[in-house]
C-alpha positions as CSV (number, residue, x, y, z in Angstrom):
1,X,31.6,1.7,-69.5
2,X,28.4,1.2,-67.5
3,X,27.6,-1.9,-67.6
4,X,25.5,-4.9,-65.9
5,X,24.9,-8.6,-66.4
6,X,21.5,-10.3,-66.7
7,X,19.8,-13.5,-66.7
8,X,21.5,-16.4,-68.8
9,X,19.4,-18.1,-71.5
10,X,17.9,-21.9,-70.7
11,X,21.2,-24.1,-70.2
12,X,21.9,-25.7,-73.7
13,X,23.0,-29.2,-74.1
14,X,25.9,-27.2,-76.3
15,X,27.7,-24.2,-76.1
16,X,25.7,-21.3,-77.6
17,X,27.6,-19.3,-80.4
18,X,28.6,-15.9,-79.3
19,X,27.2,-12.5,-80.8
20,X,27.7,-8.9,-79.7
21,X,25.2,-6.6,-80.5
22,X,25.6,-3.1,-80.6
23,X,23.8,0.0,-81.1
24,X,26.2,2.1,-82.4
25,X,26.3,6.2,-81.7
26,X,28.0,8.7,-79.3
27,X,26.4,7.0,-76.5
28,X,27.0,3.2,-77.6
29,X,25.4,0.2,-76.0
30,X,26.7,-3.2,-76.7
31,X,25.3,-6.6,-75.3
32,X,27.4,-9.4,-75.6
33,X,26.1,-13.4,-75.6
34,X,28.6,-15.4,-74.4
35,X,29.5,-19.3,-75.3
36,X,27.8,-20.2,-71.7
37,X,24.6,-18.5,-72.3
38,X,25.2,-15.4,-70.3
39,X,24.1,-12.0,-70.9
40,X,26.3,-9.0,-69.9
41,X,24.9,-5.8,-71.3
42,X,26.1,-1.9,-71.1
43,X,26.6,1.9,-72.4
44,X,29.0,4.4,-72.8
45,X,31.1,6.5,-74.7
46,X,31.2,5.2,-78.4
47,X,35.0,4.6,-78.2
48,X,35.5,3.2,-75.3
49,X,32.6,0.7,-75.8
50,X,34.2,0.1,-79.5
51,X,37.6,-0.6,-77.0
52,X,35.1,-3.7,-75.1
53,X,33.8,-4.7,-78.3
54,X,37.5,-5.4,-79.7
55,X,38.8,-6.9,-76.6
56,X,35.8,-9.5,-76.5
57,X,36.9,-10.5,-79.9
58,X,40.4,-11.0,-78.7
59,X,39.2,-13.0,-76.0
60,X,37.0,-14.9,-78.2
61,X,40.1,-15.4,-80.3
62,X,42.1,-16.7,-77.9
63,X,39.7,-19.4,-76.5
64,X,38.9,-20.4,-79.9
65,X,35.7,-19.2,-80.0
66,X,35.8,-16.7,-83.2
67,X,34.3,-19.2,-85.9
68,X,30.9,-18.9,-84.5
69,X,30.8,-15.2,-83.2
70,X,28.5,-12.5,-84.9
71,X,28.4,-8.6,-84.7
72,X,25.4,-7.3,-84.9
73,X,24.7,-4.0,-85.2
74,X,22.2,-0.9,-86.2
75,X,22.2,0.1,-89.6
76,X,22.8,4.4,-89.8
77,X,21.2,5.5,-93.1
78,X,22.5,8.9,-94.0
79,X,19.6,10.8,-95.4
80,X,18.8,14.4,-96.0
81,X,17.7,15.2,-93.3
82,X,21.0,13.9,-91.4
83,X,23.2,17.1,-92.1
84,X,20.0,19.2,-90.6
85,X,20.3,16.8,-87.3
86,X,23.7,16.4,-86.7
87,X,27.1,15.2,-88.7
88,X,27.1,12.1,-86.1
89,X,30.2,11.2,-87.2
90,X,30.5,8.3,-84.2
91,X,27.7,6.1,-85.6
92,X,29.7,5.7,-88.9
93,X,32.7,5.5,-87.4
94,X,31.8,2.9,-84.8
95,X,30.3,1.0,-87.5
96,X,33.7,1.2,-89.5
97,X,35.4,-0.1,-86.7
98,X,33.0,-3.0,-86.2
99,X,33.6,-3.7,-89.9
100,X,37.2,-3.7,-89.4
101,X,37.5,-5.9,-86.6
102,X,35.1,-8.7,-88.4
103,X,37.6,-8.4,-91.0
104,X,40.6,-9.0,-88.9
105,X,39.1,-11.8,-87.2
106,X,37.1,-13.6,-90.1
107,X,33.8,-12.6,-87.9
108,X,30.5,-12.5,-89.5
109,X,28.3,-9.3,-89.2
110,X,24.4,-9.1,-88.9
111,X,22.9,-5.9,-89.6
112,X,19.2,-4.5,-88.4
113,X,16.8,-1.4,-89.0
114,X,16.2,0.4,-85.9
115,X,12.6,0.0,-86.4
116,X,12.6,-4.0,-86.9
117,X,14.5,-4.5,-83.0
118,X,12.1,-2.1,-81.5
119,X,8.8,-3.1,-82.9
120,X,9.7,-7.0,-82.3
121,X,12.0,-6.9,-78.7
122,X,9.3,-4.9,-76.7
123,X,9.9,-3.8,-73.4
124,X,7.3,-6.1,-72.2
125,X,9.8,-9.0,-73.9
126,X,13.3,-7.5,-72.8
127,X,11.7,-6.8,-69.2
128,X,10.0,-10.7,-69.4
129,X,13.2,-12.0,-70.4
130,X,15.0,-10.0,-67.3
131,X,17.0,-7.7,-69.8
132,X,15.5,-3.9,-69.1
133,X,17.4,-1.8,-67.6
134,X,16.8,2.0,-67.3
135,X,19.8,3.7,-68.7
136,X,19.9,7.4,-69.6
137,X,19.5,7.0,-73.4
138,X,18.4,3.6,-74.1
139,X,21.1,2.3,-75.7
140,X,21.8,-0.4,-73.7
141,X,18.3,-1.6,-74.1
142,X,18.5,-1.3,-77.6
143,X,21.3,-3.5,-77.6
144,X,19.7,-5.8,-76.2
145,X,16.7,-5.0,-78.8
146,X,19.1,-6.2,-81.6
147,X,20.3,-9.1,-79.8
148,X,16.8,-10.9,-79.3
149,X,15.8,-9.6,-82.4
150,X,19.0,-11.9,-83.8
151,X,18.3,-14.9,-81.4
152,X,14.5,-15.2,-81.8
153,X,15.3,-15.0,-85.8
154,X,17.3,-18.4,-85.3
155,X,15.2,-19.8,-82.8
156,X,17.7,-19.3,-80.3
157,X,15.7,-17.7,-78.2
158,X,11.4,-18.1,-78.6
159,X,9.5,-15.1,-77.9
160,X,6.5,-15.7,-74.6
161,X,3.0,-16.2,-76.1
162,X,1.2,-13.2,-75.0
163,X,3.7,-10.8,-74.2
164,X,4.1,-7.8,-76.9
């Protein structure tokens, strides 16, 4: 997988509670808050991202850091129109494995419209915040567009004034 790490959040005078958001699809990106306030951030192929989502929630196991963790991820609406696109089977299937590892680990899940991450987490906000990074397909930065969108919604993390 392709991946970087960014900018941490502000230090916290606690730990923050971890969440792993993912966009979910052949190409899957997947950013990952840590306990410590770090960012790390990538893209790649959905199964072997889906292989770096499960072993962060071992690891999160093991330190004893599951009760607070979240998955977030992008809803996939089937529509009409789907079968005319494509069958996509790896954006329901990723999302089935996401909701079998919160399952096996007691991990809450978060899910968000495309539409809501992208109009709210801007590239003007992700690139203020230090978090753009130009990847082939996005998805990495769309990961990143369902984190924010998840931390500024618990005023984790608190959107500039002026920047949209």
């Amino acid at each position: 997988m392709d991946a970087w790490t960014f900018a941490s959040l502000p230090e916290s005078t606690t730990d923050y509670l971890p969440v792993i958001a993912v966009d979910p699809g052949k190409h899957t990106g997947v950013a990952n808050l840590g306990v410590d306030g770090a960012v790390f951030a990538g893209e790649g192929d959905w199964f072997e991202t889906l292989d770096y989502v499960q072993q962060a929630c071992h690891r999160y196991w093991e330190a004893g850091q599951i009760d607070g963790l979240t998955l977030v991820w992008e809803t996939f609406t089937i529509t009409q129109q789907t079968a005319t696109n494509t069958q996509a089977p790896w954006s329901l299937e990723a999302i089935g494995a996401m909701r079998f590892l919160a399952r096996r680990y007691g991990i809450a899940t978060h899910t968000q419209l495309p539409v809501e991450a992208k109009k709210f987490a801007t590239m003007n906000r992700l690139k203020h915040q230090g978090w753009w990074k130009s990847t082939p397909g996005g998805h990495c930065n769309d990961a990143l567009r369902h984190l924010y969108l998840y931390l500024a919604n618990r005023h984790v993390l608190i959107p500039p004034a002026g920047v949209v």
